[in-house]
MARVEX-598481 format. One line per 4 residues: number of its first residue (from 0); for each residue z negated, x negated, y negated of N, C-alpha, C. Coordinates in steps of 0.2 Angstrom, whole numbers, plus 2048, in hexadecimal, padded with zeros to 3 digits. Each point is the difference from the previous one (the first is absolute). Layout:
N
NUM) Z X Y Z X Y Z X Y ~ ...
//
This chain:
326
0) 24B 12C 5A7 7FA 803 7FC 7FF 7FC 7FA ~ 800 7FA 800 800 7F9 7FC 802 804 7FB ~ 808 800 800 806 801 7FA 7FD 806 7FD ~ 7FE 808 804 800 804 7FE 7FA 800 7FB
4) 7FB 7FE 801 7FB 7FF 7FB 800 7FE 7F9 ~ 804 7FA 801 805 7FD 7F9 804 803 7FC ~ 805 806 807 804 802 7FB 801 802 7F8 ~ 805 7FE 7FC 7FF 804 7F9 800 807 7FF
8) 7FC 802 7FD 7FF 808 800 804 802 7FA ~ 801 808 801 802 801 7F8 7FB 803 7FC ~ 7FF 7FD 7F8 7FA 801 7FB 7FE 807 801 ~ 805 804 800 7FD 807 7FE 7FD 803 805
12) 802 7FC 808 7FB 804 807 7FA 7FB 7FC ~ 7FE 7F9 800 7FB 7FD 7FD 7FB 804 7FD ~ 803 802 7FB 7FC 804 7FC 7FB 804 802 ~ 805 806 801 7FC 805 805 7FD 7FE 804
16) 801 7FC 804 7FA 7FD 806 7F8 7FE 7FA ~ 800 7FD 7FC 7FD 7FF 7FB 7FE 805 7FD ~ 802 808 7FF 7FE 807 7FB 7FD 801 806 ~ 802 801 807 7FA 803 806 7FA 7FB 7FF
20) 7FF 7FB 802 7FB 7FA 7FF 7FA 804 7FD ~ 802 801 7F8 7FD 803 7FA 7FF 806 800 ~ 805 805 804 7FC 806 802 7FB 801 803 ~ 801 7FC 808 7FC 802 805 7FA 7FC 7FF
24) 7FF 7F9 7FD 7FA 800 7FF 7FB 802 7F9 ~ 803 807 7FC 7FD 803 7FA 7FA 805 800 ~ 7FF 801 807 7FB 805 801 802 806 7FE ~ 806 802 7FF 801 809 800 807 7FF 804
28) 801 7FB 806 805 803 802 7FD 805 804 ~ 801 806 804 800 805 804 807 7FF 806 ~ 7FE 807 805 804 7FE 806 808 800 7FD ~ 802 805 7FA 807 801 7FF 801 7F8 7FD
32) 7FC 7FB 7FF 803 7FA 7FE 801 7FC 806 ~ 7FB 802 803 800 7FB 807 80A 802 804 ~ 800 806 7FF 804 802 804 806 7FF 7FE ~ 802 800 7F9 806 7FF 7FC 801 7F7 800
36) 7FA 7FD 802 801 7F8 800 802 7FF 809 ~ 7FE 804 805 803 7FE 806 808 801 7FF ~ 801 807 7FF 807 803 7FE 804 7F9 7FD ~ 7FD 7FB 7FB 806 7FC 7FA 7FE 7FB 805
40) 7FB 800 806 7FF 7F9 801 806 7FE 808 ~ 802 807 802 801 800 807 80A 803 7FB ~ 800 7FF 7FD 807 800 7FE 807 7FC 801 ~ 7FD 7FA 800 804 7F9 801 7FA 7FA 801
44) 804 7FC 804 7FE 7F8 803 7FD 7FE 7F8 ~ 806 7FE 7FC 7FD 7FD 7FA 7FA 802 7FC ~ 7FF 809 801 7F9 801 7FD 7FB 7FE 804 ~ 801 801 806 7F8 7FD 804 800 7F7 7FE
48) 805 7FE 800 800 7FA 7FF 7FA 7FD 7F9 ~ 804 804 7FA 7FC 800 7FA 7FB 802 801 ~ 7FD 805 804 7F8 803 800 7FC 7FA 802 ~ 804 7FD 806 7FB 7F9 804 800 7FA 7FB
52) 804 800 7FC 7FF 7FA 7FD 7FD 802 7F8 ~ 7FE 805 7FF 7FA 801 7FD 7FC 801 800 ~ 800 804 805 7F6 7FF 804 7FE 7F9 802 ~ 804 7FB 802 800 7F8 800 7FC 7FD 7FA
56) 804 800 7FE 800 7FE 7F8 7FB 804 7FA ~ 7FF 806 802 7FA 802 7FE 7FB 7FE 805 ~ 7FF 800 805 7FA 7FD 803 7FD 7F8 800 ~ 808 7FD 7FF 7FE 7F7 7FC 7FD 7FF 7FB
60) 800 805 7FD 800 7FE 7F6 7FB 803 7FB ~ 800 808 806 7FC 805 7FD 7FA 801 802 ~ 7FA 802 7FA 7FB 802 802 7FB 805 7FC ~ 808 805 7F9 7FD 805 7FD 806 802 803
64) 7FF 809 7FE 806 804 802 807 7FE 7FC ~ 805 801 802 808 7FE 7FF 800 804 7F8 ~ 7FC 806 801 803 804 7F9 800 7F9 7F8 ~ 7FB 7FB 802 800 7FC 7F9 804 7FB 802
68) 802 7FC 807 803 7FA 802 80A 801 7FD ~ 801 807 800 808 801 800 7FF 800 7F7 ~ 7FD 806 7FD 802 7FF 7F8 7FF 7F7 7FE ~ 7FB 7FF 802 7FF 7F7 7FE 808 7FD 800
72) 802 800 805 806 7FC 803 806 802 7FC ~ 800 806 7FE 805 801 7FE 802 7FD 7FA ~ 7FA 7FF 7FC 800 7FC 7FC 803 7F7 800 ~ 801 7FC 806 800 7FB 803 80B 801 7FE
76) 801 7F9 7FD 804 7FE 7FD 803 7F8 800 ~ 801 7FF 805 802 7F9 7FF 7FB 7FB 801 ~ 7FE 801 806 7F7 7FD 800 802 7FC 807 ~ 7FC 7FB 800 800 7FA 806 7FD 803 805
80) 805 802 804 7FD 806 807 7F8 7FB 803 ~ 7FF 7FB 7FF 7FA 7FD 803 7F9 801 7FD ~ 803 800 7FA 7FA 801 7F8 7FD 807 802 ~ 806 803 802 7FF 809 7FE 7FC 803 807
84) 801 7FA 803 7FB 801 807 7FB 801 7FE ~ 7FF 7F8 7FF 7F9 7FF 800 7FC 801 7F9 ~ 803 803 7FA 7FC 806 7FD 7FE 804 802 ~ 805 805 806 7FE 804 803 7FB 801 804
88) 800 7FB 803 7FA 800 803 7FC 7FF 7FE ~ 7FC 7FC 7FA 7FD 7FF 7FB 7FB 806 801 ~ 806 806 7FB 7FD 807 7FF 800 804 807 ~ 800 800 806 800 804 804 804 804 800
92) 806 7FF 7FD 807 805 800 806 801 804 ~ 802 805 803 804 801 804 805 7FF 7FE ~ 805 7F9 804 806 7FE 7FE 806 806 802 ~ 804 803 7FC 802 807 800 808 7FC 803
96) 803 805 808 805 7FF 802 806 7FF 7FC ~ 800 802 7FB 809 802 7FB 7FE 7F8 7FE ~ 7FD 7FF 7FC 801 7F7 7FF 801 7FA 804 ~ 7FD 802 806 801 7FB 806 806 800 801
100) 801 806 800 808 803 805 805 7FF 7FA ~ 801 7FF 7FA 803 7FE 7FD 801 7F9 800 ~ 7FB 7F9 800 802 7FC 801 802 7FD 807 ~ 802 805 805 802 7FD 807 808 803 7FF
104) 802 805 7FA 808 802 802 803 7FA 7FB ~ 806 7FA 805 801 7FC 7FD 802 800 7F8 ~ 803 7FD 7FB 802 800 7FB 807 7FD 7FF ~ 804 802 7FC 806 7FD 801 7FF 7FA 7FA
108) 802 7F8 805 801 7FA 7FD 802 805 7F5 ~ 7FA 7F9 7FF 803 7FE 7FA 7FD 807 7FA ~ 7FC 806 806 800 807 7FA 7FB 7FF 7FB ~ 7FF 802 7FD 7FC 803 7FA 7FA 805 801
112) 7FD 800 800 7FA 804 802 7FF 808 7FC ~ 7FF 807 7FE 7FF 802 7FD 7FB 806 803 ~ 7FA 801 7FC 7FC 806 802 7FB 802 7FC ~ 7FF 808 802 7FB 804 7FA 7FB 802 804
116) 7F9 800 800 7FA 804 802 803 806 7FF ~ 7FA 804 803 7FF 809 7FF 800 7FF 7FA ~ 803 805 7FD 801 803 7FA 803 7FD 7F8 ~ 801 7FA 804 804 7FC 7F9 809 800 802
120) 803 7FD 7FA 807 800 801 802 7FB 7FC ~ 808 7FE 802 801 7F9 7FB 806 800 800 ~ 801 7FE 7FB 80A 7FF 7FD 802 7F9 7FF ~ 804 800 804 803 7F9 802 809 800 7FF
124) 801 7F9 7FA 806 800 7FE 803 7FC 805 ~ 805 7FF 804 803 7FB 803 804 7FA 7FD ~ 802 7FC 804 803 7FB 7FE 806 801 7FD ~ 805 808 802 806 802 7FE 800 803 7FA
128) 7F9 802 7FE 7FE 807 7FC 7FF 806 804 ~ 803 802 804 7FD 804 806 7F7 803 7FE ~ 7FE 806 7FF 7FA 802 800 7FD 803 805 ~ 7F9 7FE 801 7FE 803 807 7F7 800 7FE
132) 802 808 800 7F6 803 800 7FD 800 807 ~ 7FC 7FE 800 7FC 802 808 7FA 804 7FF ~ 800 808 802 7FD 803 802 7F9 7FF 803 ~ 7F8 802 801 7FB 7FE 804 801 7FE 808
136) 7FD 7FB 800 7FF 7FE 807 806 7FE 800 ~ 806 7FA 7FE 805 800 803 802 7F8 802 ~ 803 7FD 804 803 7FB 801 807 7FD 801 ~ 7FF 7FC 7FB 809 7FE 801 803 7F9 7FE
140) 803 7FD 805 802 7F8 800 809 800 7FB ~ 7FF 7FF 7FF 808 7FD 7FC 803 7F8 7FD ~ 805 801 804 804 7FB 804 806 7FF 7FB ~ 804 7FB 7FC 805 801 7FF 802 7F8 800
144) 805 801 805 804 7FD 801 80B 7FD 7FE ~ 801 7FC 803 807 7FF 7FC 805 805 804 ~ 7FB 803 806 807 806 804 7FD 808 7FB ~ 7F9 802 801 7FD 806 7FD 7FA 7FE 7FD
148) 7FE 808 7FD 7FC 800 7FC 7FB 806 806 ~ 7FB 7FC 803 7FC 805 801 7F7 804 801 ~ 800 805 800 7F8 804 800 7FD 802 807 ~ 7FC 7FC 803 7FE 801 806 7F9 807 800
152) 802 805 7FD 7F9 805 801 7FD 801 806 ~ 7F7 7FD 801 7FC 800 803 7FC 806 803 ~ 802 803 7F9 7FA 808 7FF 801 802 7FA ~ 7FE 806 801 7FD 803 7F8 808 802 7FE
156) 800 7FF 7F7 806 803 7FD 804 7FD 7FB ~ 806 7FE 800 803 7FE 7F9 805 804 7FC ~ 802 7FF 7F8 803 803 7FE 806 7FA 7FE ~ 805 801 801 804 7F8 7FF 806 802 7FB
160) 800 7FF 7F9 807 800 7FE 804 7F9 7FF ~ 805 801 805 804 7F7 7FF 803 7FF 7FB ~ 802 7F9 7FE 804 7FE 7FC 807 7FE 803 ~ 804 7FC 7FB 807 7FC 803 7FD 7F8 802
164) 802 7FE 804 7FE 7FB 803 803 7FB 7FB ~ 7F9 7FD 7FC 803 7FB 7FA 802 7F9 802 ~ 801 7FE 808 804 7FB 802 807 801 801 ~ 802 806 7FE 807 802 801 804 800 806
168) 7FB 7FF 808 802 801 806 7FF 806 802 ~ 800 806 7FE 800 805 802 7FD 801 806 ~ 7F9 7FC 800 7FC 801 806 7FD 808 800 ~ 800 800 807 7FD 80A 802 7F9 7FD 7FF
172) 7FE 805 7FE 7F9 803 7FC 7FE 806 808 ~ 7FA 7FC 806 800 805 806 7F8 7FE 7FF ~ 7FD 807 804 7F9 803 802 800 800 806 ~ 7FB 7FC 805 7FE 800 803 7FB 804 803
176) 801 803 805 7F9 802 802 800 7FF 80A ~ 7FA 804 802 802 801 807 802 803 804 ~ 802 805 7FC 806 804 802 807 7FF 7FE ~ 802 7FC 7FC 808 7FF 7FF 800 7FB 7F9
180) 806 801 7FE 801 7FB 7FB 804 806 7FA ~ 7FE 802 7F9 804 800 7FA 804 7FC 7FC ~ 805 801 7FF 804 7FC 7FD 802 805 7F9 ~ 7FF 7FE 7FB 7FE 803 7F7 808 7FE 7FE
184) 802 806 7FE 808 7FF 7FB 800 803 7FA ~ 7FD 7FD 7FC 7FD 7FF 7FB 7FD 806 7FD ~ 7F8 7FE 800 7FF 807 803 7F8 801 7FC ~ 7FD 807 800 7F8 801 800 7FF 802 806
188) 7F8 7FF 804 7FF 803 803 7FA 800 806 ~ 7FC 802 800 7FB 802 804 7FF 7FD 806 ~ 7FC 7FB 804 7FF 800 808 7FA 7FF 802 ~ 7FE 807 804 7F9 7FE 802 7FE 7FF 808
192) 7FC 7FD 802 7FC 7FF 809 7FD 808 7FF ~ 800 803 807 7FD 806 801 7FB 7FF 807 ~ 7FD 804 802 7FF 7FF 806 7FE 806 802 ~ 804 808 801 7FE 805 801 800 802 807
196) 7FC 7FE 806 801 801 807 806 7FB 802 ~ 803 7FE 7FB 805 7FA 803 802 7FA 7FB ~ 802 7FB 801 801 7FA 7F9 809 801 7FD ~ 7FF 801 7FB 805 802 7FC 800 7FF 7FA
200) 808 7FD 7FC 802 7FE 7F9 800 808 7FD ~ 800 800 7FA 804 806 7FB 801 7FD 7FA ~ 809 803 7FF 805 7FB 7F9 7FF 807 7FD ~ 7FE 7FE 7F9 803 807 7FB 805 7FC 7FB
204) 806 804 7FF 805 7FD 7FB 800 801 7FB ~ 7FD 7FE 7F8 802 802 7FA 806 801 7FD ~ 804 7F9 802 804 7FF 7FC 807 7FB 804 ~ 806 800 800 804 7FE 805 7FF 803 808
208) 7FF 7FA 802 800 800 809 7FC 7FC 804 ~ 800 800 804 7FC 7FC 806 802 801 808 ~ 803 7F9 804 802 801 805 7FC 7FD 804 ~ 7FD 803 805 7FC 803 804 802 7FC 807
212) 7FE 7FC 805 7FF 7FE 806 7FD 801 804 ~ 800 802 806 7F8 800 806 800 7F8 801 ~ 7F9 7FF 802 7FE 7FB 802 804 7FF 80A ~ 801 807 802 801 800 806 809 800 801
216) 803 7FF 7FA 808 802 802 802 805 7FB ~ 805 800 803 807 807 7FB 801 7FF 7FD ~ 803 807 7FD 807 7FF 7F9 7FA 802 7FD ~ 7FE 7FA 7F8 7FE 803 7FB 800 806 7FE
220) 7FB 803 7FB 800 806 7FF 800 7FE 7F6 ~ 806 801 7FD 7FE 801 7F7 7FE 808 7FD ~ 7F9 7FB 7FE 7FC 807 7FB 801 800 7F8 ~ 803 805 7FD 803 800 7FA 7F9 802 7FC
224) 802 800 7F9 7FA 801 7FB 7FD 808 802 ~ 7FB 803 7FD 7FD 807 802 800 800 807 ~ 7FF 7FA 806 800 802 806 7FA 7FC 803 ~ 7FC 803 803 7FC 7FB 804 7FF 802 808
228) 7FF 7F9 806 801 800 806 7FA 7FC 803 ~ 7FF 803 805 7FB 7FB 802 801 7FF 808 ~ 7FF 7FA 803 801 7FD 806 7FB 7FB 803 ~ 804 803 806 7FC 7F9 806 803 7FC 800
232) 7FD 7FC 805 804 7F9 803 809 804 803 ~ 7FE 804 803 806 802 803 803 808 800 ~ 7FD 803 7FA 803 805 7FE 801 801 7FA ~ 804 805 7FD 7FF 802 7F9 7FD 806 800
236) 7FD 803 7FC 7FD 807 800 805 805 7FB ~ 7FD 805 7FE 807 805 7FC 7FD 7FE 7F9 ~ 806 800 7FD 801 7FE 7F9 7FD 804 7FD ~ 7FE 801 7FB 7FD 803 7FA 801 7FF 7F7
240) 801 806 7FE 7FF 800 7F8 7FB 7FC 7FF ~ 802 7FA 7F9 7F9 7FC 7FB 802 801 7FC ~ 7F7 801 7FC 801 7FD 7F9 805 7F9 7FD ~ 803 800 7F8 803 7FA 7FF 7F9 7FF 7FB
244) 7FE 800 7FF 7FB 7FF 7FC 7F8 7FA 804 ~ 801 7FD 7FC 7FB 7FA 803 7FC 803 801 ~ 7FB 7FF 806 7FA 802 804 7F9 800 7FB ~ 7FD 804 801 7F8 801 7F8 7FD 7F8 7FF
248) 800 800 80A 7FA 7F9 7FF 804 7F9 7FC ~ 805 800 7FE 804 7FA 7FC 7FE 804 7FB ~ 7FE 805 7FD 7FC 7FF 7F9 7F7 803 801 ~ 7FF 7FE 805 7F8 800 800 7FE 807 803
252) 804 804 800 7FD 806 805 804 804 805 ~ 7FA 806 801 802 805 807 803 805 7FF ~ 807 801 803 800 807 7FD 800 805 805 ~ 7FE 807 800 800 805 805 802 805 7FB
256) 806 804 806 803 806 7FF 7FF 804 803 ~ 7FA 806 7FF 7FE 806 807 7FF 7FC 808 ~ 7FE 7FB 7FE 7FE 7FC 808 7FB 802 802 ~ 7FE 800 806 7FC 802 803 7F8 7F8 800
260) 7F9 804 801 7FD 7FB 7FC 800 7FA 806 ~ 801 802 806 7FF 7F9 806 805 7FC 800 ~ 805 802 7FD 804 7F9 7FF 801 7FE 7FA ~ 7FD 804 7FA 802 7FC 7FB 7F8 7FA 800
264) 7FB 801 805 7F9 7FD 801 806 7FA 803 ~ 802 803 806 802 7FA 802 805 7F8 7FC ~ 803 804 7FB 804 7FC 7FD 7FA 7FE 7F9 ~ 7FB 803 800 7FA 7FE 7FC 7FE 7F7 802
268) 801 800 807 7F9 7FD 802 804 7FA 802 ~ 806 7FE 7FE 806 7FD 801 7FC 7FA 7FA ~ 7FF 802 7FB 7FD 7FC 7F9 7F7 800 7FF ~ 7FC 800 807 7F8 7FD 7FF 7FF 7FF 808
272) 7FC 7FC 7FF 7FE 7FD 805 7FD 806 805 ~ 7FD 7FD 805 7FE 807 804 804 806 805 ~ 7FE 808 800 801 803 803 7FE 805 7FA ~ 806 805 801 800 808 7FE 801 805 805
276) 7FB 803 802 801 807 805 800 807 7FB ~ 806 803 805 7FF 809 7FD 7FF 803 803 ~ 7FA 804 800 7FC 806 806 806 805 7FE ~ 803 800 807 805 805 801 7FF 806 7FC
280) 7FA 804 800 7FD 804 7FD 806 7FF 7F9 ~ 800 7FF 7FB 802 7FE 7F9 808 7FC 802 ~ 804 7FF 805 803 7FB 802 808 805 7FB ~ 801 805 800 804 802 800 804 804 7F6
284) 7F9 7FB 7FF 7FF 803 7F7 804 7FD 7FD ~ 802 802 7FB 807 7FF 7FD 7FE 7F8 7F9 ~ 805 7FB 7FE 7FE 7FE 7FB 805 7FE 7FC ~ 800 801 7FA 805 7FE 7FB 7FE 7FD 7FB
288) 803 7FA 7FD 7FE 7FC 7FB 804 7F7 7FF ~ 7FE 7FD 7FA 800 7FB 801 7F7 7FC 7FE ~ 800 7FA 803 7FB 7FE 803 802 7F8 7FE ~ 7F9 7FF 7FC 802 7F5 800 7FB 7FE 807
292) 802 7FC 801 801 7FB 807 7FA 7FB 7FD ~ 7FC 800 7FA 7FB 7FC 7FF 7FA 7FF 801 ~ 801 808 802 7F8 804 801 801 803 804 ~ 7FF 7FF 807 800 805 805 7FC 805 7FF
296) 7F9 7FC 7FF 7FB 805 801 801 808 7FB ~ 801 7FC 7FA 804 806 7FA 801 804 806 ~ 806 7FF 800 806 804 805 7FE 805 801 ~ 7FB 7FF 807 7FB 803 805 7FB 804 7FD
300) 7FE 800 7FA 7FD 804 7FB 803 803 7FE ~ 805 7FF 7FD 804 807 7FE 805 804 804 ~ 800 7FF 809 805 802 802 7F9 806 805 ~ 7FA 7FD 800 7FA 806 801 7FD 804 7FD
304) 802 7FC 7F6 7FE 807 7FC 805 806 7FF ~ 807 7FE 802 806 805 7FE 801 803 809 ~ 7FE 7FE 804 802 804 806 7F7 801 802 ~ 7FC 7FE 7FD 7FA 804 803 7FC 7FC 806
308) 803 7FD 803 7FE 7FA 807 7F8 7FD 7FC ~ 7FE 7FD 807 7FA 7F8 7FF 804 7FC 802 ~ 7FE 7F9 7FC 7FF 7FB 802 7FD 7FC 802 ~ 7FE 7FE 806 7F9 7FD 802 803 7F9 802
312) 7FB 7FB 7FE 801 7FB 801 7FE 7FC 802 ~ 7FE 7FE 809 7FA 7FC 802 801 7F9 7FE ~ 802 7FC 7FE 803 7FC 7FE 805 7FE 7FB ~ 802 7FC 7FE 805 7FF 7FA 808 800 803
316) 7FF 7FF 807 807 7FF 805 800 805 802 ~ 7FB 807 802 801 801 805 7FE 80A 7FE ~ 804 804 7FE 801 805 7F9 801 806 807 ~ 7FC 805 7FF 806 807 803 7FE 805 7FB
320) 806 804 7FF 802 805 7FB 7FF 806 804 ~ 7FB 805 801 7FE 806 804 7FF 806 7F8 ~ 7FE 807 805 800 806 7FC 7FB 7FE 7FD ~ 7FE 803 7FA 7F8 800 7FC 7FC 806 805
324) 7FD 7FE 800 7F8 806 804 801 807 7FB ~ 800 804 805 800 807 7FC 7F9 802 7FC
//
């Protein structure tokens, strides 16, 4: 039971354990949340895992609702886990599980640290010239070594165009995650942490290729420019047409083509602290445009005044999009 407790979790189930936290104690959850959080909690060992060890951990530290303890933390960067404590406690704020759980998954000797809050991003030149954007919310250690050059992604999303390895050892240039290992020949391209009902990588390829590993075994899989794939630990899923063209948020926005408005909310809410709900009611409304990533709220204002929705806001974290009152 000991080990179980300790185990290292993956960031992205963290999270989530962490976005329930935030819903269920907001005062608008209802039975459909209650019911939807048994369903995600009874899914796997490791989600009940991260549920207990948030409710832990919010019951040590906290003493306002989570909705302000999580955007707080997100902000947290490179801070003296003991310091962060004990300002928290200070303010009566709820030490939010994705940070905790981030410093208990080891680090590989020797890495480099790299990470963005909600809604920021950063561009990072490497030691080869190698370029690498980091998307909201993301984590990444980078390792380079005299065998390889490598990127441990934690979470979140990078945009990575390599260089030629200007030591002239033609070290491999590989992506780490928890589901397998990328290995880049010479290349642009896309990888992001998912966690749709399961934990999972996705490669979009710009430009050359990318060879593909499971963390659990097999014959490599290589995905060519215009292709992207997404996998587990021990499967690959069906390949797919991509974009060659660099993703909006490497130049500061969103883009939406006739998407539908509850997922383009979802990929909103990806870039501000908090929670965005869509009353099914309006879930199905169409949206097209581009959108800067500077202003959400903007966004949100103009994606009610062109499709007619409210806005309602109980909070600054905590937003649902419903029909206007007739």
């Amino acid at each position: 039971m000991a080990t179980q407790r300790s185990a290292p979790l993956d960031t992205a189930v963290i999270r989530e354990a962490a976005r329930w936290l935030v819903r269920l104690h907001s005062g608008e959850a209802g039975p459909e949340d209650h019911a939807a959080f048994e369903r995600w909690r009874r899914t796997s060992p490791e989600r009940e895992l991260a549920w207990q060890r948030a409710q832990r951990l919010s019951q040590q530290f906290g003493a306002v609702p989570p909705t302000l303890g999580v955007p707080l933390l997100t902000r947290q960067r490179r801070v003296n886990r003991r310091a962060a404590i004990r300002t928290l406690a200070l303010l009566g704020v709820a030490l939010p599980a994705a940070w905790l759980g981030y410093r208990q998954v080891a680090r590989p000797g020797g890495a480099e640290d790299y990470r963005t809050a909600v809604g920021e991003n950063r561009d990072l030149v490497l030691a080869d010239g190698s370029q690498v954007l980091l998307n909201t919310d993301t984590g990444v250690d980078v390792v380079y070594s005299e065998a390889s050059r490598l990127l441990y992604l934690r979470g979140g999303e990078i945009y990575v165009r390599t260089a030629a390895d200007r030591q002239g050892r033609a070290r491999p240039f590989l992506i780490e995650t928890p589901q397998g290992r990328l290995r880049a020949l010479g290349t642009r391209f896309v990888v992001r942490q998912w966690n749709d009902g399961e934990a999972m990588t996705s490669l979009s390829v710009l430009e050359h290729s990318v060879e593909v590993s499971l963390r659990a075994g097999g014959a490599p899989r290589l995905v060519n420019a215009g292709e992207s794939l997404r996998f587990t630990a021990s499967a690959f899923q069906s390949r797919r047409p991509a974009s060659q063209d660099a993703p909006g948020w490497t130049r500061g926005v969103i883009e939406a083509s006739n998407q539908r408005l509850d997922a383009f909310l979802d990929d909103l809410s990806r870039y501000r602290p908090g929670v965005i709900r869509c009353d099914p009611a309006v879930a199905g409304l169409r949206v097209s445009g581009v959108f800067r990533l500077n202003d959400t709220d903007a966004v949100l204002a103009i994606v009610a005044e062109t499709l007619g929705v409210r806005v309602v806001s109980r909070t600054r974290y905590w937003v649902t999009v419903t029909a206007r009152a007739s």
